[in-house]
N, C-alpha and C positions, 0 to 999 in steps of 0.2 A: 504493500500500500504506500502510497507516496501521497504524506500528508500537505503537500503543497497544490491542493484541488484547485488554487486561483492562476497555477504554471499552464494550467490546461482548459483556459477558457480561451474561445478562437473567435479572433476578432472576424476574418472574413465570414466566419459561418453566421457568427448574429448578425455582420451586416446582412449577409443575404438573408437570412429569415426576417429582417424586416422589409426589404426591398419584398420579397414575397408579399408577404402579410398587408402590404400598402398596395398593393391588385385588386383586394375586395372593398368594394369601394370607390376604389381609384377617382380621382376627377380629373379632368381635361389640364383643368391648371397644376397640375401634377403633386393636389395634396387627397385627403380621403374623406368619403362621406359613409362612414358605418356606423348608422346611429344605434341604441341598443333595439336589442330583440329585432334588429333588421334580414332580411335574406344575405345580406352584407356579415351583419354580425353573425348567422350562422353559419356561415361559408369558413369564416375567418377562426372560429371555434372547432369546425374539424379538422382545418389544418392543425390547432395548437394538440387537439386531441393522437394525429396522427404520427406527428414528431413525438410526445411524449411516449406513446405505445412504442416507439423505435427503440429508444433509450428504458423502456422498461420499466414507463411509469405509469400506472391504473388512474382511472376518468374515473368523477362521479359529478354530479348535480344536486344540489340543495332545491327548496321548492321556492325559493326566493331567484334562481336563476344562474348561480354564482356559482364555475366553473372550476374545480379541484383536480388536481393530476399529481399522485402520491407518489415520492420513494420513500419506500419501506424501511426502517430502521430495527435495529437489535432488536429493542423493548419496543413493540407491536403495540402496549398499550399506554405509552408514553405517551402527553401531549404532544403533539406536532406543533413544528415552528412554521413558522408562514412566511412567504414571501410570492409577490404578486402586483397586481395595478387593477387597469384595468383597457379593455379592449376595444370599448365604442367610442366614436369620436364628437367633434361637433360638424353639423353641417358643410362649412370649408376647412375641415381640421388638416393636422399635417400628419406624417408619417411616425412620428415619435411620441405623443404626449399620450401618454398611456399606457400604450402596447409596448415601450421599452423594459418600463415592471415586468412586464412579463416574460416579456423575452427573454431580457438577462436573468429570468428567475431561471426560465428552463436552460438558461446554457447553462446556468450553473453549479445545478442538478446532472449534467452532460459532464460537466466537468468532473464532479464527484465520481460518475462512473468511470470515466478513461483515467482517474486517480486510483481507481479500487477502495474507494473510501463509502464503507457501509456504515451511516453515521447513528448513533444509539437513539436517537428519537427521529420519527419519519418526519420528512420535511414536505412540505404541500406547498406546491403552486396552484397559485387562484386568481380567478381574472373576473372580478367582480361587477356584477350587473347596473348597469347604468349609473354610472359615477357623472358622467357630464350634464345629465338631465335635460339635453338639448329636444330627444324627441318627448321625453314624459319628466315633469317635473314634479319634485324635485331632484335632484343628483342625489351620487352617492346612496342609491335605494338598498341596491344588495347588500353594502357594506352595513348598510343602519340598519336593516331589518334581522342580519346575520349577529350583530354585538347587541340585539335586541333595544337598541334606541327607538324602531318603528317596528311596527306591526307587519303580516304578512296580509291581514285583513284592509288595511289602510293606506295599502299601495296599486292593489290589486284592481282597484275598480279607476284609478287614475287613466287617463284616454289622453292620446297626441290628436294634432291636429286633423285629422280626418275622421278620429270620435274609434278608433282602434284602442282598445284597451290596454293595460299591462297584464294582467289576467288574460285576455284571450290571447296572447303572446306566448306568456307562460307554460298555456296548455298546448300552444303550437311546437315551444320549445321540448316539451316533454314527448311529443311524439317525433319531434324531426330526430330526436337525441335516444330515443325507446331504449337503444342496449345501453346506455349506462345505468348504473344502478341510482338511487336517490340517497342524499347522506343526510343527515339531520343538519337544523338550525340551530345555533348555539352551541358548537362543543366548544369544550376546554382546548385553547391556544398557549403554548409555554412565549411565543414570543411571535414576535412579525417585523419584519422589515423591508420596506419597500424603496425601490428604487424608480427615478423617474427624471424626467429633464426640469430643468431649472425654470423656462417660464419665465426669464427675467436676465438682465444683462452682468450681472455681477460675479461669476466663475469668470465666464469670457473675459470679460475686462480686467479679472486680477490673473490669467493667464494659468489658470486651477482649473484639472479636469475632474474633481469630486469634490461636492460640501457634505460636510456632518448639517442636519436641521435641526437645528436647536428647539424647533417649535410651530406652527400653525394659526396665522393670525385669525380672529373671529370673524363669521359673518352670518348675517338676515337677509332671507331671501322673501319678498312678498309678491302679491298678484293684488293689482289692484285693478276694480272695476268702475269704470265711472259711464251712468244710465244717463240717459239726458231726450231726446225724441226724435226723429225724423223728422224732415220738413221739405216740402219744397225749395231749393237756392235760388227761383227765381221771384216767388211769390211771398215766403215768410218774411217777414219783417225782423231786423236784427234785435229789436228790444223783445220781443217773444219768443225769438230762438233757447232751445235749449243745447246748444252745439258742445256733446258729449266731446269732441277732437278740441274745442278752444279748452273746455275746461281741465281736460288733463294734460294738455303741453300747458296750462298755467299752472298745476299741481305741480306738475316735474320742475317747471323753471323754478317754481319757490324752492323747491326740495336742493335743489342747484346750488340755489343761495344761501339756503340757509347750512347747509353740509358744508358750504367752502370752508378751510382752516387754510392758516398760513406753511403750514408746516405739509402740509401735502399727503397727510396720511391716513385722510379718510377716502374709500374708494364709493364713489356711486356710480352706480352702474343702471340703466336703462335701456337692457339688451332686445327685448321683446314689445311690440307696438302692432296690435289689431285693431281695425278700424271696421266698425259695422253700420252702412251696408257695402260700405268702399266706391262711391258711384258717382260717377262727376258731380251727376246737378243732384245731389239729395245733402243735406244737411246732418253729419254723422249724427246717428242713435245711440252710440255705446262703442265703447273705446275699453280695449282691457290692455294692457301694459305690466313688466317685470322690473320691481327691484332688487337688486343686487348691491348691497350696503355691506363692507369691510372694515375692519380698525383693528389695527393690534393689541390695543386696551378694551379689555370687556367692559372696562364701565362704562368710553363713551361710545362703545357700540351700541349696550342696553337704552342707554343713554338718546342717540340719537333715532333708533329702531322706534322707537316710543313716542318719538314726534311725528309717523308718518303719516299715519291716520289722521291725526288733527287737523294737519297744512294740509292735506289732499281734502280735508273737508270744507277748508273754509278757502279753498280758492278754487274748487270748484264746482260753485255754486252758483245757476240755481240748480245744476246738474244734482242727481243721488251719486252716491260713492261709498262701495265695497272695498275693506282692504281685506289679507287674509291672507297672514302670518303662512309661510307656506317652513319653514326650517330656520331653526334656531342654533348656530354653535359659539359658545365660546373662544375666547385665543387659547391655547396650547401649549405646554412644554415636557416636550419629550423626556421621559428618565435620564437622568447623566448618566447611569451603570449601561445604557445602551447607545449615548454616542459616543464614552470612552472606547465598546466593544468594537464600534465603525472604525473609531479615530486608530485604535491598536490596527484592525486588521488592515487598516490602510497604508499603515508606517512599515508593517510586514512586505506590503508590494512597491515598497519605497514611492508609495504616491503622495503628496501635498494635500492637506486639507484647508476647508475654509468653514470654519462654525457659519451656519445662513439659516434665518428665517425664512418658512414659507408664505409669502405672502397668498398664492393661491391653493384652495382646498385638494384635499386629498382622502382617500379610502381609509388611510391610516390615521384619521383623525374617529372612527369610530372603531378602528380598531384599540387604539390607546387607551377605551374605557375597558376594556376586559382583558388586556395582557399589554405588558412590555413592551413598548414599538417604537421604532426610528424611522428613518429614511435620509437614503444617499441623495443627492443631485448630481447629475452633470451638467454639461454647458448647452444651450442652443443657440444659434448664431440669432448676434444681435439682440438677443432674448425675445424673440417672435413665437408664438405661441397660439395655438386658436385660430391659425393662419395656415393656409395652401405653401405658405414658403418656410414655413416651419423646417431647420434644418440642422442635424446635427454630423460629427466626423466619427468615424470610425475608431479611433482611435478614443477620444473619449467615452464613446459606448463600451469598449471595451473595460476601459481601467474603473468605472464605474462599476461593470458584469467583476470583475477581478477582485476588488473589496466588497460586494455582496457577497461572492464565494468563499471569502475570509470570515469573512462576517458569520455568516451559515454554519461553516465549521466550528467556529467557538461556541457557537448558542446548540450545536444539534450534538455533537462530539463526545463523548463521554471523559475524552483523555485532554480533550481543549482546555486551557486557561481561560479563566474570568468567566466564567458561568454566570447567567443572568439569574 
């Protein structure tokens, strides 16, 4: 056995299983649209399933949707340590932000076997269902329903834009997928560590192909409704209108002004905008719209979350106006005993590290309520993200895949120092 499992992660092969992997999907502009539970994202799941059957690793499915590919460890009934992401993207996503969790999870599973190293607790890779929440909101479903933060009841009847359920997805998913077996929700995890690209320019520019995450800053995610009535454009008079579209770009602009700080560290975001009935000459009836509200201090998240309702009521009147709190997460900070474990295994592959806050959400932030969990970063150019030019280099995918593989060993190992 050669306990140097992270000598035998191969950079060209993770390149090319992502260049694979970024087919299902594919868009014109050369990034991917595989949103969850899509014909995209099952395509993409039998590949993961078919490479891990190569390497000698068993499939199962939870009823939440969140995709498991085991090796076996000495002690069969040891917690399993995790490592993972997830696989669906957003609308014009890129080829990396997700699917590299996973990929370097299974290389580095790959790697343990051409090491001969049969680690004493089994290690699961998993690629957890709808983290982006692009096609069904909110994100990160599988992960929350899995650490029991939500329900299986309570996600299940949620519908994407064409009124397609997550439920009848589910049960599509269950028979596309029939031979695998089903594994329970909620077992005991001894640890998780996920790996994933950075999403922001800060490796790249201090010239570091891996960060320790020190932590996960908070966010409120809402859906707000504002009713207002249809009318004629050419015949209603503007003092009788009830123009549902003026009233909520007034709600958003308030909200605009009122979030500004000097310091730049609150994020608001207004990603999503439907207009109803959408029609040149009608007078919009109902506007529903997405926020997406961040701060790395929970208080003035709480803090700010808690004014949304208010300003969305009184500036867009005489319109009605629904909010409706769709996830709630605090900021975050990972255990220190698990990014000294990253920061060792990385000084092992003589790689540089850089402690970094996640500013954007991840899987691993509902994992952290129920076991020990970190996560590595590499670089993506220019820090583009959520973007068709989304792009990372080989070689920092690699040395990322390399300290997860170090990493694994000391948390799965029995003979490994610094056990978690």
């Amino acid at each position: 056995m050669d306990t140097n499992a992270a000598a035998f992660v191969n950079a060209n092969r993770l390149w090319e299983r992502h260049m694979e992997m970024a087919r299902h999907g594919a868009t014109r502009a050369g990034g991917v649209n595989r949103q969850a539970l899509s014909n995209e994202d099952f395509a993409a799941r039998r590949a993961l399933i078919d490479w891990g059957a190569s390497i000698g690793l068993t499939a199962c499915h939870d009823a939440a949707g969140n995709l498991f590919l085991r090796l076996a460890g000495t002690d069969a009934g040891a917690a399993p340590v995790m490592t993972g992401s997830h696989m669906d993207s957003q609308p014009t996503g890129g080829k990396f932000d997700g699917i590299y969790g996973v990929l370097a999870g299974l290389e580095a599973l790959q790697a343990f076997r051409e090491a001969g190293i049969v680690p004493q607790r089994p290690i699961e890779l998993v690629a957890w269902m709808n983290e982006e929440g692009s096609r069904f909101a909110p994100g990160m479903m599988g992960s929350s329903v899995f650490a029991g933060a939500a329900t299986l009841e309570s996600i299940v009847p949620v519908t994407d834009a064409q009124g397609t359920s997550v439920g009848q997805e589910l049960r599509r998913l269950q028979v596309a997928f029939g031979d695998l077996p089903i594994c329970p929700l909620g077992r005991a995890v001894h640890a998780y560590v996920e790996a994933h690209i950075e999403q922001g320019p800060v490796l790249e520019r201090e010239g570091l192909s891996v960060g320790v995450v020190s932590g996960i800053q908070g966010k409120r995610t809402f859906a707000v409704t504002v009713t207002g009535e249809e009318s004629h454009a050419g015949t209603s008079r503007r003092a009788e209108r009830r123009d549902a579209l003026l009233c909520a770009i007034a709600s958003i602009q308030a909200m605009a002004a009122e979030f500004h700080d000097p310091e730049d560290l609150v994020r608001f975001t207004v990603g999503r905008f439907d207009v109803t009935p959408n029609a040149p000459s009608v007078v919009p009836g109902s506007v529903r719209f997405s926020i997406d509200l961040r701060h790395p201090d929970s208080s003035v998240l709480i803090r700010l979350g808690d004014e949304v309702e208010a300003i969305c009521r009184q500036h867009a009147l005489p319109c009605a106006v629904q909010v409706l709190e769709l996830s709630t997460a605090m900021s975050l900070e990972f255990p220190r005993r698990v990014r000294d474990i990253i920061r060792q295994a990385a000084n092992e592959q003589a790689i540089a590290t850089l402690d970094i806050p996640s500013a954007a959400g991840h899987d691993a932030r509902y994992l952290h309520a129920v076991c020990p969990s970190g996560m590595i970063f590499v670089p993506c150019k220019d820090g583009i993200s959520h973007n068709e030019a989304e792009s990372a280099t080989a070689q920092d995918l690699a040395d990322g895949a390399r300290v997860l593989t170090a990493t694994l060993v000391r948390l799965a190992c029995a003979d490994a120092p610094h056990r978690v």
